[in-house]
N, C-alpha and C positions, 0 to 999 in steps of 0.2 A: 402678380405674385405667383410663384411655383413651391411645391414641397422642398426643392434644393435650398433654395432661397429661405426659404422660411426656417427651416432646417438648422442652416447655419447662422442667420441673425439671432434662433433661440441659444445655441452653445454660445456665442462671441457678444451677444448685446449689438452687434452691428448697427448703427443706425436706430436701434432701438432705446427708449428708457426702463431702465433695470425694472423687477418688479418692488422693491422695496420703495425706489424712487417713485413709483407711479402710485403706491400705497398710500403714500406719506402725501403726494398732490390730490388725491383724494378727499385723503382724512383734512386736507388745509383746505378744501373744497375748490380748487383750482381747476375746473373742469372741460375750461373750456383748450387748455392744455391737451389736456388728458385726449378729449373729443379730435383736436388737430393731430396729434399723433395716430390717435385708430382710425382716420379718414387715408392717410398717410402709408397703412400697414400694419401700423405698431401693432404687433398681437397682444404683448404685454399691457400696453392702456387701454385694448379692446376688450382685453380680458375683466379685468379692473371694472369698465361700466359697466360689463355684461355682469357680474357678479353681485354690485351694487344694485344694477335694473332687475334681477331675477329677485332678490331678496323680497322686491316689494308685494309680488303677487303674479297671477298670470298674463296683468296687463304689461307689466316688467320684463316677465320671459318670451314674451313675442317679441319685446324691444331689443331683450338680448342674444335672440337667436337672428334677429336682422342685424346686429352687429356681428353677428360671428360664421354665419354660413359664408360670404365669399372664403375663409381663411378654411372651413371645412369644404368647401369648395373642389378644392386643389388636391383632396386627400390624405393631407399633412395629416399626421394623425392625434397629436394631441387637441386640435381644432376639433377633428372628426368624434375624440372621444369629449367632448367641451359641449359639443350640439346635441352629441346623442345623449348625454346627462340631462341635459335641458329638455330633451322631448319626453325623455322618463319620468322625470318628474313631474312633467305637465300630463302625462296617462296617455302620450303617443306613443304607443309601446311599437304598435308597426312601422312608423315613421320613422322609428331609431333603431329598428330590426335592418330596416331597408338602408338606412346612413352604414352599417356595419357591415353587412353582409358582402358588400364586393373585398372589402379589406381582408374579411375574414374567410371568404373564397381562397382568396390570394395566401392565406395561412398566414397572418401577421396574430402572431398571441396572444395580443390584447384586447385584440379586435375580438378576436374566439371569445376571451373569456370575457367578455363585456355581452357578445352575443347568447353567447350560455345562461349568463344572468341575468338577463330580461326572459330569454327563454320559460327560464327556473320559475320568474316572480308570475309567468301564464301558466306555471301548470304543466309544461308542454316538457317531462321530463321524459319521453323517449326520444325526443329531438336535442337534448340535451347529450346524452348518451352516443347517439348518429354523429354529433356533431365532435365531441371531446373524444368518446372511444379509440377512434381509431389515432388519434395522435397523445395515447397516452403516454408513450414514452419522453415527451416532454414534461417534467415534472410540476413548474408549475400547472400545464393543462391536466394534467393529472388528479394536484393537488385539488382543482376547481371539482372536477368532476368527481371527486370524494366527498366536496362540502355538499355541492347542490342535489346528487342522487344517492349518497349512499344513507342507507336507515329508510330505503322508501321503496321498499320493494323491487328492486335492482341488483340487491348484493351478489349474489349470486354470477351474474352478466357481469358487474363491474369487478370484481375479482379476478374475471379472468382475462380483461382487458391490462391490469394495471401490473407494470416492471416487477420483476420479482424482489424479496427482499433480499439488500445489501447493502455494504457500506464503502466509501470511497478509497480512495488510496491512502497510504500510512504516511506518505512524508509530505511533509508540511511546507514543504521547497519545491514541490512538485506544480508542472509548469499549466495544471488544470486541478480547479478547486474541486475538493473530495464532494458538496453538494451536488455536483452532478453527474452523480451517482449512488448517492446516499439518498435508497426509499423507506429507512425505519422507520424516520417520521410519520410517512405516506402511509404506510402500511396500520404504524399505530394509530394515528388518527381514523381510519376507517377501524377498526375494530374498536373504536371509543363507539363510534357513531350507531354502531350497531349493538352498542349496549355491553358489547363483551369485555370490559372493562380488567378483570384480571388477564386475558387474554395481553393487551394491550400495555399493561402495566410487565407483564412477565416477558415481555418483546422488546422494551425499550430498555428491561434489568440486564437483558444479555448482551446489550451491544452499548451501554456506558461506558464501557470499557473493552477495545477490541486488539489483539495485540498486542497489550500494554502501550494502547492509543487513548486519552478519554478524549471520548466525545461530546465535545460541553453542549449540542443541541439537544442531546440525545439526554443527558440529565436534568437539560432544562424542560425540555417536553414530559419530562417522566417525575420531576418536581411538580409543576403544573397541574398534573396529570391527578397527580398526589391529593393534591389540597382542594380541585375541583369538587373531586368524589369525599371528601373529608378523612382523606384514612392517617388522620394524625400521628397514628403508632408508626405506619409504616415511612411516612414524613423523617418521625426521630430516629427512625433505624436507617436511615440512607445510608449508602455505606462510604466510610471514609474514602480520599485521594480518588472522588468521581463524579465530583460535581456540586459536595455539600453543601456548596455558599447556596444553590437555587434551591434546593432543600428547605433551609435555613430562612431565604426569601418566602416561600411558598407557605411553610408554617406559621411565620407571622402573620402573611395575609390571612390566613383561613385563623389564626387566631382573632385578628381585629372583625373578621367579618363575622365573628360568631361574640364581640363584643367582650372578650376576654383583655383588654388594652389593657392592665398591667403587666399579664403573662407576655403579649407582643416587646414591650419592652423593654422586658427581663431580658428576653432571649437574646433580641438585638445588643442591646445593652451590651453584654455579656462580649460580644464576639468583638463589638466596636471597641472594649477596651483591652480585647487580646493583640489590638492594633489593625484589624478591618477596616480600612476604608468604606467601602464597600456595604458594611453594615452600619457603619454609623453615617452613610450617606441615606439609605433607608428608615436607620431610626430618625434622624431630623424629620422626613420628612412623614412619618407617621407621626411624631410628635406636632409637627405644624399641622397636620389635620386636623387633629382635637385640639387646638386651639393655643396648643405650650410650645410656641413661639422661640420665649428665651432661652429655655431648654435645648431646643433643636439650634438655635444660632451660638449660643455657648458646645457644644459639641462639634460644630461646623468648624467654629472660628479655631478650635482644637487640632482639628485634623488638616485646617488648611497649612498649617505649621509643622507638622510629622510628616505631612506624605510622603515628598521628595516627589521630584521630576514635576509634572505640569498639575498643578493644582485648581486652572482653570475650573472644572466642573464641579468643583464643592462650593469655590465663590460665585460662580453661578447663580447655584442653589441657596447657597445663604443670601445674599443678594433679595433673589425671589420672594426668600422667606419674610424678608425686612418690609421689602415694599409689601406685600401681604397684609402687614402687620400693622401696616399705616407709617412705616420708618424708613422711609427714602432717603431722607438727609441721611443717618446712621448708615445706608448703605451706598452713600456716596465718601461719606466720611473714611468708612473702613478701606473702599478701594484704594483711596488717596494713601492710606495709613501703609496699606500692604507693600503698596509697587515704592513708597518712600522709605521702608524699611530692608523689601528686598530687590530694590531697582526692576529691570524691565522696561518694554519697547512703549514709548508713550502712546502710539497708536494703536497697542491692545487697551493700553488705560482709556483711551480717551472713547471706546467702542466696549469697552465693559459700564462705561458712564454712558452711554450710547443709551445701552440698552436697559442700564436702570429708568434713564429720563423717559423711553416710551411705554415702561410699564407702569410710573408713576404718573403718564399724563400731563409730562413737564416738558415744558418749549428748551432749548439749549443752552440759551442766553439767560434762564433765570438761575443755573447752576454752573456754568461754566467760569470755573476761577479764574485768576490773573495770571496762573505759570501755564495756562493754556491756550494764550496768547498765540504761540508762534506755531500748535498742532493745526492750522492752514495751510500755511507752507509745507508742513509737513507732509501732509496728505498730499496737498498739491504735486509737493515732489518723488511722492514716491513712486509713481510709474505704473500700480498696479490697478486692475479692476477696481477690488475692494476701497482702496486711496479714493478712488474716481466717485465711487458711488457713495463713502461716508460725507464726503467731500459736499456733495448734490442734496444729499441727504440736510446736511445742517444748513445749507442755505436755502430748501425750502422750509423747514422749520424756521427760518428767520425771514421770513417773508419773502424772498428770493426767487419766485419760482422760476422766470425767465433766464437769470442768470444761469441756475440749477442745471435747466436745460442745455444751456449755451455751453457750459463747462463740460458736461457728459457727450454732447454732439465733438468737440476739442478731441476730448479725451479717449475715447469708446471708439469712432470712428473708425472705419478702418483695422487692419493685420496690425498694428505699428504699438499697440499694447500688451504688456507682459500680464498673464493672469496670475492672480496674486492673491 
């Protein structure tokens, strides 16, 4: 195996089984599948035991750093950063310094900032500094080197390493994203850090709006920001047309966290029947924390009806809430009710029941109706990734796991698949 190779079997599934697929052979205890694939290459089922063998202990994590060092091997770097997690957590901090350090020689970013943070967790915060300083104009590396040295006797040094402040470009069509080069974030978060708190809150007030640009990071960081430090007043005075829905988010939470739950649901309340999606997707879900269930799916089942355009993530979320609540049938019930009252593609239906059955714990075949008969072919026929792997997916739930395979190796194979 080489990094190119590896590379392209992780974006295409080349030759490999998906990792959902390999999940699900797992959980049906099929392993010895699982085992001839990672003997094979397969990163994805090497990955699968390795994570399964670390769970159990250190005896575990030797077994899954013997499964996984040829693929770190080669340099590939999500192998690389897969081993050096594994050495960290077992308290080889120099052995995963030494797996990093040629990558991060080489300036690969992740490799940096994966280096930094082992750096950070010894203490070794002028190496830290050596190491990120001078490539702070990369914002992520930046960003790192705010979290792990700044508030630590640094400030001063890292201030004058890190991009000044600004904000990106004003049009939204423009052929390079405004984050890169938008440091208010950057900038506020170190002056969080260092305690200067109005500083940081009066930095993020001036650029929510820039232009007559809003910048919805810039209001959500200064929402945040808000309700962290509890300054509730200034929470309610956010200023109109700048971002208030995080606002709005932000005060609720710091109301439930200070245990005020009828005021949180006032507020929500309020905004979700000015016609909020948005907020009455949050009050559900504060509601189903504390336990009020019907509440939060009567509100959901509301909005999934008003929103217009893709309502997806509210039956999601009701969905969730059902099975939660011990009401899986109920939330296989209402899918069937929805897509038969407002049509729709049967293989979102049959992968919205997908995903109810593997959160409820339930095999396919003990819920799967009569008019879903013929979504095999279906799948079968549709040509895409997604077709290929639901597809694999229900026949290893059905006991199938060879076939599972056999079908994916068909399918996957090969340039000859449309991704879908």
């Amino acid at each position: 195996m080489d990094k190119a190779d590896l590379d392209h079997r992780h974006r295409t599934f080349d030759g490999w089984i998906p990792p959902t697929v390999a999940a699900l052979l797992h959980e049906y205890r099929h392993h010895d599948i699982l085992r001839q694939a990672a003997n094979h290459g397969d990163w994805f089922c090497a990955r699968r035991l390795a994570e399964a063998a670390a769970a159990s202990g250190p005896e575990g994590r030797t077994a899954a750093l013997a499964l996984l060092r040829p693929f770190a091997a080669t340099g590939w770097w999500p192998a690389v950063e897969a081993v050096a997690g594994l050495l960290a957590e077992g308290e080889r901090h120099d052995e995963a310094i030494a797996l990093l350090r040629p990558l991060a020689d080489a300036g690969h970013r992740y490799a940096l900032r994966d280096l930094a943070r082992l750096l950070a967790r010894q203490d070794h915060l002028d190496q830290v500094v050596a190491l990120l300083g001078p490539r702070a104009a990369d914002l992520l590396l930046a960003e790192e080197l705010v979290e792990l040295a700044g508030g630590h006797g640094r400030d001063a040094e890292i201030a004058a390493l890190l991009p000044d402040v600004q904000t990106g470009p004003t049009d939204p069509f423009g052929s390079w994203s405004s984050d890169a080069v938008d440091t208010v974030p950057l900038h506020a978060r170190f002056l969080e850090l260092q305690g200067r708190i109005d500083e940081a809150i009066h930095l993020l007030g001036r650029h929510v709006c820039v232009d007559g640009v809003v910048y919805a990071d810039h209001a959500e960081q200064l929402a945040r920001l808000l309700g962290r430090h509890g300054r509730e007043a200034e929470l309610r005075a956010f200023p109109a047309d700048g971002g208030e829905e995080y606002a709005l988010a932000a005060l609720a939470r710091l109301l439930e966290e200070q245990d005020r739950i009828p005021e949180a649901v006032a507020l929500l309340g309020q905004s979700a029947r000015a016609g909020d999606p948005h907020s009455a997707f949050g009050l559900a879900e504060l509601l189903a924390r504390h336990g009020r269930h019907d509440e939060a799916v009567e509100i959901l089942s509301t909005v999934a009806e008003t929103v217009g355009g893709d309502c997806d993530w509210i039956i999601d979320l009701l969905c969730r809430i059902l099975v939660d609540a011990g009401r899986a049938d109920d939330a296989l019930a209402y899918i069937g009710d929805h897509f038969a009252r407002h049509g729709g593609n049967h293989l979102d239906q049959a992968l919205m029941r997908a995903k109810v059955m593997e959160l409820s714990g339930r095999a396919v075949d003990e819920v799967e109706p009569a008019d879903f008969a013929g979504s095999d072919e279906e799948l079968l026929r549709s040509g895409t990734v997604d077709g290929a792997i639901a597809l694999a997916e229900r026949l290893v739930r059905r006991g199938r796991p060879h076939q599972a395979v056999a079908h994916l190796r068909d399918r996957l194979d090969g340039p000859k698949v449309v991704r879908g």
